[in-house]
C-alpha positions as CSV (number, residue, x, y, z in Angstrom):
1,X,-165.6,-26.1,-29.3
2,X,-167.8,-28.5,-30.8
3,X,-170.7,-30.4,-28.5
4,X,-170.2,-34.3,-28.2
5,X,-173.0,-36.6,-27.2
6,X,-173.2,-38.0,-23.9
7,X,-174.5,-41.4,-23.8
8,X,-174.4,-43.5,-20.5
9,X,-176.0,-47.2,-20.6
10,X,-178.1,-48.8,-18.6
11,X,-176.8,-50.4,-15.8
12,X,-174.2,-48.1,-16.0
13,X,-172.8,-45.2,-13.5
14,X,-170.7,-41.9,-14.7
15,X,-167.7,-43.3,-12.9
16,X,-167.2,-46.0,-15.7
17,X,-167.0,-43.1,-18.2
18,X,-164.4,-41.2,-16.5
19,X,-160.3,-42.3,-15.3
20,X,-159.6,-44.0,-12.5
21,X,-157.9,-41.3,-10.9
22,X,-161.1,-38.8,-11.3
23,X,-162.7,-37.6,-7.8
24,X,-166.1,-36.2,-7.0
25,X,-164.6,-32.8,-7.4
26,X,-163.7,-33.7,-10.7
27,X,-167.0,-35.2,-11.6
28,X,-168.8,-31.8,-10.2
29,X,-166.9,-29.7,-12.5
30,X,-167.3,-32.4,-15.3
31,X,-170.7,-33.5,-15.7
32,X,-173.7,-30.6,-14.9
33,X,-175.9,-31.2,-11.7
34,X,-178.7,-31.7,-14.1
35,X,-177.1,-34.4,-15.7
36,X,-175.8,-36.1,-12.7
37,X,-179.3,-36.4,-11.1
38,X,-180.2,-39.9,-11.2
39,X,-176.4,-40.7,-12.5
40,X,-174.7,-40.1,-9.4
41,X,-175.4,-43.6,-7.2
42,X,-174.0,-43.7,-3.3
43,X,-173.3,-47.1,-1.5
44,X,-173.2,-45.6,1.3
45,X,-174.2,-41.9,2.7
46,X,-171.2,-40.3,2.7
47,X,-170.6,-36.5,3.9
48,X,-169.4,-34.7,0.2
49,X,-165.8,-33.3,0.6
50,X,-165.2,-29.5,1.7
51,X,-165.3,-27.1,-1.4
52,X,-162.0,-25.6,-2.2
53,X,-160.7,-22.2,-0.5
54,X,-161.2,-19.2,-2.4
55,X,-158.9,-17.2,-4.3
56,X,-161.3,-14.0,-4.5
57,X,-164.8,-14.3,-3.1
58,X,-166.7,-16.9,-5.5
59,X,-163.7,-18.0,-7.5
60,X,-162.0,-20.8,-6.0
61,X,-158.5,-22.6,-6.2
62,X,-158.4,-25.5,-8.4
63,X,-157.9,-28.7,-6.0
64,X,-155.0,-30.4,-6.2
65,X,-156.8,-33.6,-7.5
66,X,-157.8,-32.0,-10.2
67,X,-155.6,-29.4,-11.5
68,X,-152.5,-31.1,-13.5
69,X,-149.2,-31.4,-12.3
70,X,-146.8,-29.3,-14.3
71,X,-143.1,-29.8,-15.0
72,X,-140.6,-28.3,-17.2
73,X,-140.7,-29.1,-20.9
74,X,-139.0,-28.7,-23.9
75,X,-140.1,-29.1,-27.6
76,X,-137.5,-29.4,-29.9
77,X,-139.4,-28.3,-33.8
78,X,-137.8,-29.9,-36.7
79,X,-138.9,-27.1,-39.1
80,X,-137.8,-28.6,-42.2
81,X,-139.7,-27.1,-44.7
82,X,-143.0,-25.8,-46.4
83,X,-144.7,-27.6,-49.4
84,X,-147.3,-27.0,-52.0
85,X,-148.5,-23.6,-50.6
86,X,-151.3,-22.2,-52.4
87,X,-152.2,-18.0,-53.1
88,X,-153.8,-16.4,-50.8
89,X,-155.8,-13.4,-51.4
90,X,-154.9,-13.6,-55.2
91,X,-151.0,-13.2,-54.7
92,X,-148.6,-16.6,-54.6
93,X,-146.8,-17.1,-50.8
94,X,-143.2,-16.1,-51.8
95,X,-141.5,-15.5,-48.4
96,X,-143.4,-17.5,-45.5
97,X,-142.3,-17.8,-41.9
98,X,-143.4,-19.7,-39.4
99,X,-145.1,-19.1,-36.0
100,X,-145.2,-22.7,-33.3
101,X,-147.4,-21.9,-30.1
102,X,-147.9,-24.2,-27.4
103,X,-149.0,-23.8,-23.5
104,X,-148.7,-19.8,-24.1
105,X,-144.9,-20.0,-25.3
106,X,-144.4,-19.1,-29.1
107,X,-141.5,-19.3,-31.1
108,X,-140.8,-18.1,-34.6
109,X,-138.4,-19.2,-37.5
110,X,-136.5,-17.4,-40.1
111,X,-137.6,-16.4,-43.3
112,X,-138.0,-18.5,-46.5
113,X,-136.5,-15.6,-49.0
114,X,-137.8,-17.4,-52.3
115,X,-140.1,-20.0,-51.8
116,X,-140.1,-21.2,-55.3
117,X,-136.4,-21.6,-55.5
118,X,-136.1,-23.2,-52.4
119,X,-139.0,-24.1,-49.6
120,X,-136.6,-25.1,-46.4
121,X,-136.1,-23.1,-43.7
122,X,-132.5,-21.9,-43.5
123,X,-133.0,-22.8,-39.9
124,X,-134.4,-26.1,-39.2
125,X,-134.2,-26.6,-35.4
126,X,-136.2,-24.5,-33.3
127,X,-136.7,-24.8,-29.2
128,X,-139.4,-23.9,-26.6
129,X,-139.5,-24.3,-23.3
130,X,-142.9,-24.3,-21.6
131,X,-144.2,-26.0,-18.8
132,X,-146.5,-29.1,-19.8
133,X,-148.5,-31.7,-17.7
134,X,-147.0,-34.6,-17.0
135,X,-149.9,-36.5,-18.4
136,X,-150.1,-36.5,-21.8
137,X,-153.6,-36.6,-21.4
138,X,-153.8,-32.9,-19.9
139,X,-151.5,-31.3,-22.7
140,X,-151.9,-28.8,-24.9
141,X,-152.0,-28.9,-28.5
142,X,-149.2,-27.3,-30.7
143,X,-150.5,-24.9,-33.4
144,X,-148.3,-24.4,-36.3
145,X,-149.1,-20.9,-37.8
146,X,-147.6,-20.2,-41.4
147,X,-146.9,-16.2,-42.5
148,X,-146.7,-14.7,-45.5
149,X,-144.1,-11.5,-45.2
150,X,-145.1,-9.2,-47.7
151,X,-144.9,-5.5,-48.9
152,X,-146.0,-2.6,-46.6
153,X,-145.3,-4.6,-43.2
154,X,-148.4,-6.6,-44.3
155,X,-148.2,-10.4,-42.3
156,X,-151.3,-12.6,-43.1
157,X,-151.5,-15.8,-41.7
158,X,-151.9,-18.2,-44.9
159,X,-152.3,-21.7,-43.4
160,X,-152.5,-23.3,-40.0
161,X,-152.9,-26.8,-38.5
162,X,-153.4,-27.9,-35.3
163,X,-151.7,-31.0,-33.5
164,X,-154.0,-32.0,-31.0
165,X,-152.4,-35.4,-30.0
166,X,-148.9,-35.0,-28.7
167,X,-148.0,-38.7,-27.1
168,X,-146.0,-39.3,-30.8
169,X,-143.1,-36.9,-30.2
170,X,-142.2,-37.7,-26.4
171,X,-139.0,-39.4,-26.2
172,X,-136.2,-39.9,-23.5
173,X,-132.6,-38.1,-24.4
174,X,-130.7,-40.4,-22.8
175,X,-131.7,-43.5,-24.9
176,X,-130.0,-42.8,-27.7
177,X,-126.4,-43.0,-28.3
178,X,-124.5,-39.7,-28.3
179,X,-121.2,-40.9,-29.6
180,X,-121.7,-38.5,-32.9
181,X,-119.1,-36.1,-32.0
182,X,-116.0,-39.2,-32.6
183,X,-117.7,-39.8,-35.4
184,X,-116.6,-35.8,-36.7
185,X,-113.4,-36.0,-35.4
186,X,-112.8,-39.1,-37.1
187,X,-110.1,-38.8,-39.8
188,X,-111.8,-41.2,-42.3
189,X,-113.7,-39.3,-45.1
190,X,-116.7,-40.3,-46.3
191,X,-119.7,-39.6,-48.5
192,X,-122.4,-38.1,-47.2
193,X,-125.4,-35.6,-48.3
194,X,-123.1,-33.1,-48.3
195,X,-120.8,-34.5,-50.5
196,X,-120.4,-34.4,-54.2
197,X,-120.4,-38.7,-55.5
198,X,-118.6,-38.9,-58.5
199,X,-120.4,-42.3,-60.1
200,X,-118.9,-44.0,-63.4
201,X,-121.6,-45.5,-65.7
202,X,-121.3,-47.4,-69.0
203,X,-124.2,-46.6,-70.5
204,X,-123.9,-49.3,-73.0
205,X,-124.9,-51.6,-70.6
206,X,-128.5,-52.4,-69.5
207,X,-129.7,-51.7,-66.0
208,X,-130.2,-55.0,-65.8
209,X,-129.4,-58.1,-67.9
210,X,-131.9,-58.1,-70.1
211,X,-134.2,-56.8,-67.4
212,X,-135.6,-53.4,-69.1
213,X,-134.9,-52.7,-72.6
214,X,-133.5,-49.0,-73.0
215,X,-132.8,-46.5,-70.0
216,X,-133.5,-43.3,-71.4
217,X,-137.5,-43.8,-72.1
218,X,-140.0,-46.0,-71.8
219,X,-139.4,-49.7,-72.4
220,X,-140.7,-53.3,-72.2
221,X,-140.3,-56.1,-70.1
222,X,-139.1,-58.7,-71.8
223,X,-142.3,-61.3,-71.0
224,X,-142.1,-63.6,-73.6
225,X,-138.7,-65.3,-73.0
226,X,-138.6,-68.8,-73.4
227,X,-138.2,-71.0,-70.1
228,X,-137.6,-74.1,-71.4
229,X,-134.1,-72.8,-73.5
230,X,-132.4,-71.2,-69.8
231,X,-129.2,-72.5,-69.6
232,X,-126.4,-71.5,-67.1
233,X,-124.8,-69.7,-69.3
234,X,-127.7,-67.5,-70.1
235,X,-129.6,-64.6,-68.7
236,X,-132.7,-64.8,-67.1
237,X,-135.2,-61.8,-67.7
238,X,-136.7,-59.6,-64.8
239,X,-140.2,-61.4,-65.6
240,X,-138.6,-65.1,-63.9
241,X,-137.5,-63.0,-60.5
242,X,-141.0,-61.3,-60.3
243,X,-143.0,-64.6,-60.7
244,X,-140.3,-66.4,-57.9
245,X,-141.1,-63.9,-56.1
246,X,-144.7,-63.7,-55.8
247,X,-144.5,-67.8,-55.5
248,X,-145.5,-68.2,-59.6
249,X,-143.2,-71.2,-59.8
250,X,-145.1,-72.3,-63.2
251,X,-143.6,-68.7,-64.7
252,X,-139.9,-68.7,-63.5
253,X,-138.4,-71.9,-65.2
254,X,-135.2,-72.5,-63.6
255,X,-134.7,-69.5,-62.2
256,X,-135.0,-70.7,-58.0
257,X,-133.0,-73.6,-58.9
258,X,-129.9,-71.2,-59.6
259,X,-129.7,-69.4,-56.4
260,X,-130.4,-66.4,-57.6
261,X,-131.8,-63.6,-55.8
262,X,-135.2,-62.8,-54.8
263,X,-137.2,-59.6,-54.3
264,X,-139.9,-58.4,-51.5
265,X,-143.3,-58.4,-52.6
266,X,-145.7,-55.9,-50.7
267,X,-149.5,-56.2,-51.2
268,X,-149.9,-52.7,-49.6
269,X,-147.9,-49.1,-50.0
270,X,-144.0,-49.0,-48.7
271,X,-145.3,-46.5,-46.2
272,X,-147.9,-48.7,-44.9
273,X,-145.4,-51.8,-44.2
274,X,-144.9,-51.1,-40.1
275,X,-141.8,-51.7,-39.9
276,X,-140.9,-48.9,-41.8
277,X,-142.6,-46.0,-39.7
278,X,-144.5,-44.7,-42.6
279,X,-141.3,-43.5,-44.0
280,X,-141.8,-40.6,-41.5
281,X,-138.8,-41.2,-38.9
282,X,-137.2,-38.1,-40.3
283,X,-139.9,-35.5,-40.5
284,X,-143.7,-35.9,-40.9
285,X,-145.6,-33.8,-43.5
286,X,-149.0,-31.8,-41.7
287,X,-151.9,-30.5,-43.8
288,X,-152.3,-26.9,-43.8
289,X,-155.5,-25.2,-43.6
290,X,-156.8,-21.6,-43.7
291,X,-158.6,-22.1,-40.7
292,X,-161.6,-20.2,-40.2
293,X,-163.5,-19.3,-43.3
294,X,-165.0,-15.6,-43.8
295,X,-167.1,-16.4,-46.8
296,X,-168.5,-18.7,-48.8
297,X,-166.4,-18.0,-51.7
298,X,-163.0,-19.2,-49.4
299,X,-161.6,-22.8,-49.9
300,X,-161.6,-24.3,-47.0
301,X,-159.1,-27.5,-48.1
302,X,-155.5,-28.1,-47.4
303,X,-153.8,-24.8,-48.8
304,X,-150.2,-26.5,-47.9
305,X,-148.1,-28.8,-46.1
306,X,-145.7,-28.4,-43.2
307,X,-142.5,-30.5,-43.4
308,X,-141.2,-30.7,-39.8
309,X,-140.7,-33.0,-36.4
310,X,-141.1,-32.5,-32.7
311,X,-139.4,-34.3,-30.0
312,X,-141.1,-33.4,-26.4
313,X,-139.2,-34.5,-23.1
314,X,-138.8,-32.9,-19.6
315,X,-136.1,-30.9,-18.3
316,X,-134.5,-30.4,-14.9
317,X,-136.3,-28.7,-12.4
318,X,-133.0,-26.9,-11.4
319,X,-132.1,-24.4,-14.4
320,X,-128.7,-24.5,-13.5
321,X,-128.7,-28.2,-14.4
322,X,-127.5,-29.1,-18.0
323,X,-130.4,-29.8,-20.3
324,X,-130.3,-33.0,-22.3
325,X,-128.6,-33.4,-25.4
326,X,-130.1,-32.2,-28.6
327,X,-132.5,-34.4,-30.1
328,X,-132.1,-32.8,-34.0
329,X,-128.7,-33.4,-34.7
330,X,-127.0,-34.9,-38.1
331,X,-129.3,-32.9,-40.6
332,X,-129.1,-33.6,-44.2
333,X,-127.8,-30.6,-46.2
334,X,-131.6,-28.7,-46.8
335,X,-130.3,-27.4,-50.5
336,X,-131.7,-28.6,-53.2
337,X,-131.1,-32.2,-54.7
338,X,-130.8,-33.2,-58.7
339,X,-132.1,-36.6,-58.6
340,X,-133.1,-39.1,-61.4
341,X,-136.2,-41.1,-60.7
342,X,-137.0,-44.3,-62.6
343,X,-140.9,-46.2,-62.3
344,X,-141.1,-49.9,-62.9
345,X,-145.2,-50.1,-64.0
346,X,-145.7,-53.9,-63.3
347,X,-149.3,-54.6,-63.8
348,X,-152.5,-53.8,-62.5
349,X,-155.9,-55.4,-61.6
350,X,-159.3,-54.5,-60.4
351,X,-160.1,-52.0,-63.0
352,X,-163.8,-50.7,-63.2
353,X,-165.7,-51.2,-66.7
354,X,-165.2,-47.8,-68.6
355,X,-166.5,-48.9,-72.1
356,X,-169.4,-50.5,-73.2
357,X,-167.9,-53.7,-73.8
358,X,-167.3,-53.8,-70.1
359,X,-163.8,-53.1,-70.8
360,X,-160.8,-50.8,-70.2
361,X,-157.9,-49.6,-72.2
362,X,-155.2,-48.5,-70.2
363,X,-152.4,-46.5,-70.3
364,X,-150.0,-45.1,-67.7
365,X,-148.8,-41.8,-67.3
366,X,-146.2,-40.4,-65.2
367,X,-145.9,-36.8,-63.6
368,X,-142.7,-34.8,-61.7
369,X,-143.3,-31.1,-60.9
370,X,-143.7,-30.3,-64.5
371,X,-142.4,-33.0,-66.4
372,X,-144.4,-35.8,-67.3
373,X,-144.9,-39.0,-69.4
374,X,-147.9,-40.1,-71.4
375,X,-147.6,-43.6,-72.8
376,X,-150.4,-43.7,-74.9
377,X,-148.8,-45.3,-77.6
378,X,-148.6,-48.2,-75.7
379,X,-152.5,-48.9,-74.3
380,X,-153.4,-52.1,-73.6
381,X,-156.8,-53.0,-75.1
382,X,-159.9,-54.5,-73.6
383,X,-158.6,-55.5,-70.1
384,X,-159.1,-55.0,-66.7
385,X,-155.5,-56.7,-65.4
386,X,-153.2,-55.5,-67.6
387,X,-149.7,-56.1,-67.1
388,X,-147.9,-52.9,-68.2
389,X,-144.0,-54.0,-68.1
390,X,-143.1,-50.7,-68.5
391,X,-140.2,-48.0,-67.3
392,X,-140.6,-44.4,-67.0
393,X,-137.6,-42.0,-66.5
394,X,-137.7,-38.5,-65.2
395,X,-135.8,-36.2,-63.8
396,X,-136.2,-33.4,-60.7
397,X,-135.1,-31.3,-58.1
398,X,-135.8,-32.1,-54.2
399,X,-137.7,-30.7,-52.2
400,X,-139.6,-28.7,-55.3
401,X,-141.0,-31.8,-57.2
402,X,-140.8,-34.0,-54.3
403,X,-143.9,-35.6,-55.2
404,X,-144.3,-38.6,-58.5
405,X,-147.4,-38.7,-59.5
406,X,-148.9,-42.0,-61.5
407,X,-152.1,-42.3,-63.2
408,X,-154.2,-44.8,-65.2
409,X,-156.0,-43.5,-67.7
410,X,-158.7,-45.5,-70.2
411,X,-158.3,-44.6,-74.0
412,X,-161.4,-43.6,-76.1
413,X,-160.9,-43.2,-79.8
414,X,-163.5,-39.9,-80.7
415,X,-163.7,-38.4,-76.8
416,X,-161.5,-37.3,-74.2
417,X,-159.4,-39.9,-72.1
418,X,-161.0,-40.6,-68.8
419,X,-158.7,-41.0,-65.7
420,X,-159.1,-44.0,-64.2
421,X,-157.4,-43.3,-60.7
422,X,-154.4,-42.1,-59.1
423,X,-151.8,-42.4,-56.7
424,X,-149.0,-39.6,-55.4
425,X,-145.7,-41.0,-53.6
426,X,-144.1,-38.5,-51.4
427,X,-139.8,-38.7,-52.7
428,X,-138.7,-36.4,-50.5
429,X,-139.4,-38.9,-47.4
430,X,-138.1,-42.1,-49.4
431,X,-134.9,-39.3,-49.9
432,X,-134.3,-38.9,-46.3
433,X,-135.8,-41.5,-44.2
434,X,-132.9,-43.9,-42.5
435,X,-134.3,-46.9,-44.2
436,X,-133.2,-45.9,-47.3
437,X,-136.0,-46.0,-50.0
438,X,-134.5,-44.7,-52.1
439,X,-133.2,-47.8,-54.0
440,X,-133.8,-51.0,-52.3
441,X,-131.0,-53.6,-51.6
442,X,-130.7,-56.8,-53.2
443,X,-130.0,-60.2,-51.4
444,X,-126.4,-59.7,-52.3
445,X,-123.8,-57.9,-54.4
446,X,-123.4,-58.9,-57.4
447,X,-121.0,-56.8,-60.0
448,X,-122.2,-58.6,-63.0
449,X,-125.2,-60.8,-64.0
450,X,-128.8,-60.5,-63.6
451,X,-128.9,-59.4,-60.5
452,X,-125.8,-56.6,-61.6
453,X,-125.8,-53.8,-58.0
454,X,-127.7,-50.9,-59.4
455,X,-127.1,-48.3,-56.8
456,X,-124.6,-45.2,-57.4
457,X,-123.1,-46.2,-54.1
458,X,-121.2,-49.2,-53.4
459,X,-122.8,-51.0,-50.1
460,X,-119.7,-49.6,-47.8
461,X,-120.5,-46.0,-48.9
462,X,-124.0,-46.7,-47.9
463,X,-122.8,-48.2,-44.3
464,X,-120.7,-44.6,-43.6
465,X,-123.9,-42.6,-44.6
466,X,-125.9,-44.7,-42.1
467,X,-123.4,-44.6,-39.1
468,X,-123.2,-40.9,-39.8
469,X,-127.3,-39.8,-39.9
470,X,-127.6,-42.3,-37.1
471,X,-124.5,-40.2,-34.5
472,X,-123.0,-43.3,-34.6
473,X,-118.5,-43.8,-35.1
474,X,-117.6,-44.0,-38.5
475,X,-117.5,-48.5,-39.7
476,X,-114.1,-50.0,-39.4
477,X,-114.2,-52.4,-42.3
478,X,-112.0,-55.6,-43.0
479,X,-112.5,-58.0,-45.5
480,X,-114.2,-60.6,-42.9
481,X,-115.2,-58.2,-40.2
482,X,-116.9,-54.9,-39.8
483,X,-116.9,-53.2,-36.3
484,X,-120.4,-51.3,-36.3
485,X,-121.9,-49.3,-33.0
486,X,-119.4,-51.4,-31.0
487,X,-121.0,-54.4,-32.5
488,X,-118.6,-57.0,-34.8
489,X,-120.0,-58.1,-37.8
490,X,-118.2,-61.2,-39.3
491,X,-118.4,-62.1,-42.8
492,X,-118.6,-66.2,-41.9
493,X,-122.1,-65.9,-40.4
494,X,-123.6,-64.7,-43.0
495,X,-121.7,-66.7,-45.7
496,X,-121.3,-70.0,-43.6
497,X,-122.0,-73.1,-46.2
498,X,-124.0,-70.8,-48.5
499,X,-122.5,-71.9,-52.5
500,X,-121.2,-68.7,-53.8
501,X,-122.0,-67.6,-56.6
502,X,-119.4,-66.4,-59.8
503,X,-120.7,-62.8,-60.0
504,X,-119.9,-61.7,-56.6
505,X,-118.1,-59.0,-55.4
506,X,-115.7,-58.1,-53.0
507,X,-115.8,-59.8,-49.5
508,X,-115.9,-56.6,-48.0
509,X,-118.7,-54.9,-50.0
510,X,-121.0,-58.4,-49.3
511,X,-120.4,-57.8,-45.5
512,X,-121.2,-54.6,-45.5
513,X,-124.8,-55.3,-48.0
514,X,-125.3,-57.9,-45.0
515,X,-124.5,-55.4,-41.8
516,X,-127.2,-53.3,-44.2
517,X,-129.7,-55.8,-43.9
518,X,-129.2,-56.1,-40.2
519,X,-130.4,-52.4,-39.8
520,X,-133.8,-53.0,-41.1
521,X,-133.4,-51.0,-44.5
522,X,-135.7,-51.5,-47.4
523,X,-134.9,-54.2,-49.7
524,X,-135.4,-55.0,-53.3
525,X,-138.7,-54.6,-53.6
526,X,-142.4,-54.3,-55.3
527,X,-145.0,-52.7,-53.6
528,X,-148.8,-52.8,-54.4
529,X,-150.7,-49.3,-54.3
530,X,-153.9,-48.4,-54.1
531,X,-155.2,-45.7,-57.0
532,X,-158.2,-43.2,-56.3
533,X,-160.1,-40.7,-58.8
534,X,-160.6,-37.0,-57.6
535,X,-164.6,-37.3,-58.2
536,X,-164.6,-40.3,-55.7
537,X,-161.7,-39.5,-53.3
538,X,-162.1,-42.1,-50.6
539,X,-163.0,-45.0,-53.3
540,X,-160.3,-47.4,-54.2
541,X,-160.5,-47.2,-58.2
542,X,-157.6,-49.8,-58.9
543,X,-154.4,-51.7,-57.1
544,X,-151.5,-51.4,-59.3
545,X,-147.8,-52.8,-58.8
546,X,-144.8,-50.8,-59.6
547,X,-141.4,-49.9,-57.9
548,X,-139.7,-46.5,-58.1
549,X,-135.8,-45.9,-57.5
């Protein structure tokens, strides 16, 4: 327990400080006598309330003003997974359990057999029922304890955190539509995280018309194109959609004069754009501490991260009444995932001064578990906005190198390179968040041009993967109408009087990239993120913009 100041203003009287619904008793057991002298003001001389009866002789009952009124709770935990877990006492965490307490109750999940191979829980939905305040003011925390089973019996506890606010996870059951179970019994097949997608590539062809130059490693924009030789029947370079984008009209030629699509530009992080939720709709990730330290020697940093949920609502009073539905339903298979990352390094700006000529040299390097990229080669010299135009390929395995890691660092010729700044993105929430991060969706579908549909799934596999993690009934899709959530979806109002262009696809695919749309997924996009150095952690260092897919 830690003290906190108690400062009252003039003018001011201790009822100001405290809720409305707080009574004298309340204020007696608050505030000590010999802080309330000269606080305490009376209108009038009233007679002070009765003290409460006694339980035992000098312990008395908690009044009913003041003692919380309890119901019964339940806590769903969406234990998902640990990451990034540190030794402990000299000797790695290799099978670690976990241990959720809250309002006395406890409940414990399996066993992680080989937490290298695989951190999830084999288990991922664990429940509690305790009996909770209806305030949410009044509740208790939840404390997440992490243990380490080991040899001889031997159950340390390697990492804890503490969730002391509580109002994030309630929710009403009954809100959501439970129509998940026609959506199983439905005869129609369709991809989902589960399923093995067979995708046909010609890797001949460019990501892109002539957007990046070479798939396989690094690569250059192609900046220099002229504008003034665009013709229709010529491509336009990646360079023309970024500056139409961001508003550059002097940059892109003819490029907005075509019709051709456009991409989101973000001046902050994808996970700070609100509508998005932080990317944490599916599971949040909580630091893991050791708690408290017995020596100096002990780190007391985040040893770890906890990859789980909770969703708090109340239960009927009446046991023999049916509980709610579940909340954690629809899980992603928790295996682990091959995946092939790819990081569009646009440019940066803001750099600080690292040479004497007041000058950087930049270069970018790239980092996946233990893969990485170091471009070198490539610095750009004596800037501090360079424009990079560079991509990066790497591959990995989710959850295990769920975090990309991106780092500027300023070349010196005789000494060591010094790291300008940093910046981690967390793939494994881009992976399973419902907005779909992981590759964002163009303005429309095109299956050939420079805007050529880059996903491995065509925008109707994406629609059944959506209707399935969100319970809903499997699409019915036409080639003008898609039947969504018992909403109709026509393809007329979105295509009503627009000029089509000639590398369209299919009407039905383009209706379901607009139904997409509708949902509030993430779009084609470029986000702007901020880069920090380990010797000043809370010091913005540099802004760069990039992309990742």
């Amino acid at each position: 327990v830690f003290p906190v100041p108690f400062v009252l203003l003039v003018g001011l009287t201790i009822f100001s400080l405290l809720p409305p619904s707080t009574n004298l008793l309340a204020i007696q057991l608050l505030v000590p006598d010999f802080l309330c002298e000269g606080l305490l003001r009376w209108e009038d001389d009233t007679d002070l309330p009765y003290p409460p009866p006694q339980r035992e002789p000098n312990i008395y009952m908690v009044p009913q003003g003041i003692k919380p009124i309890l119901q019964r709770t339940a806590i769903e935990v969406l234990a998902w997974g640990l990451r990034n877990l540190k030794s402990y006492q000299l000797a790695s965490v290799s099978s670690p359990s976990l241990i959720v307490e809250c309002g006395g109750q406890m409940v414990q999940s399996s066993v992680i057999k080989n937490a290298k191979k695989n951190p999830n829980f084999s288990t991922s939905v664990l429940f509690m029922e305790v009996r909770l305040p209806k305030e949410e003011l009044y509740c208790p925390p939840i404390t997440v304890k992490v243990i380490d089973n080991r040899q001889f019996g031997r159950r340390p506890v390697v990492g804890q955190c503490t969730i002391r606010s509580l109002a994030d996870f309630y929710c009403d059951p009954y809100t959501e539509r439970r129509d998940s179970a026609a959506a199983l019994q439905s005869d129609e097949r369709s991809p989902s995280f589960r399923d093995d997608v067979l995708i046909d590539i010609d890797d001949r062809q460019p990501l892109i018309a002539s957007q990046f130059a070479g798939c396989m490693t690094s690569s250059t924009l192609n900046k220099f194109s002229s504008m003034s030789s665009l013709h229709e029947d010529e491509f336009v370079d990646w360079w023309s959609k970024f500056y139409a984008s961001t508003g550059d009209t002097s940059k892109c030629g003819t490029y907005l004069e075509k019709g051709l699509d456009t991409l989101q530009v973000y001046n902050v992080e994808l996970e700070k754009v609100e509508v998005f939720e932080g990317l944490t709709d599916f599971c949040r990730t909580f630091p893991l501490h050791r708690g408290k330290t017995q020596g100096e020697d002990e780190d007391p940093s985040v040893v770890g991260e906890f990859k789980g949920s909770f969703k708090i609502y109340a239960l009927p009073e009446d046991p023999s009444v049916p509980n709610p539905p579940q909340q954690f339903h629809q899980l992603p298979a928790s295996g682990l995932q091959e995946c092939l990352v790819r990081v569009y390094v646009i440019q940066a700006f803001g750099l600080q001064p690292k040479d004497s000529n007041g000058k950087c040299d930049p270069y970018v390097k790239v980092s996946l578990g233990k893969r990485s990229v170091s471009d070198q080669d490539n610095y750009i010299p004596c800037t501090l906005d360079p424009e990079f135009g560079r991509m990066y390929e790497l591959t990995g395995n989710l959850p295990i190198d769920k975090d990309l890691k991106v780092t500027l660092y300023d070349y010196d010729l005789l000494s060591k390179d010094e790291k300008i700044g940093e910046t981690v993105i967390d793939l494994e929430n881009r992976f399973l968040s419902r907005f779909g991060a992981r590759c964002g969706l163009p303005q429309t579908y095109s299956i050939s041009g420079p805007n050529r549909w880059r996903d491995q799934l065509r925008p109707s596999q994406l629609l059944h993967i959506y209707a399935q993690r969100q319970g809903y009934k499997l699409p019915v899709i036409t080639d003008s109408k898609i039947t969504l959530a018992g909403e109709e979806f026509l393809l007329a109002d979105f295509e009503d009087g627009k000029p089509l262009g000639t590398h369209l696809g299919p009407p039905d695919e383009r209706l379901a990239l607009y139904v997409l749309h509708k949902q509030g997924l993430v779009p084609e996009h470029v986000e702007t993120r901020a880069l920090f150095s380990p010797l000043q952690p809370d010091i913005e260092q540099v802004s760069a913009r990039f992309c990742c897919e």
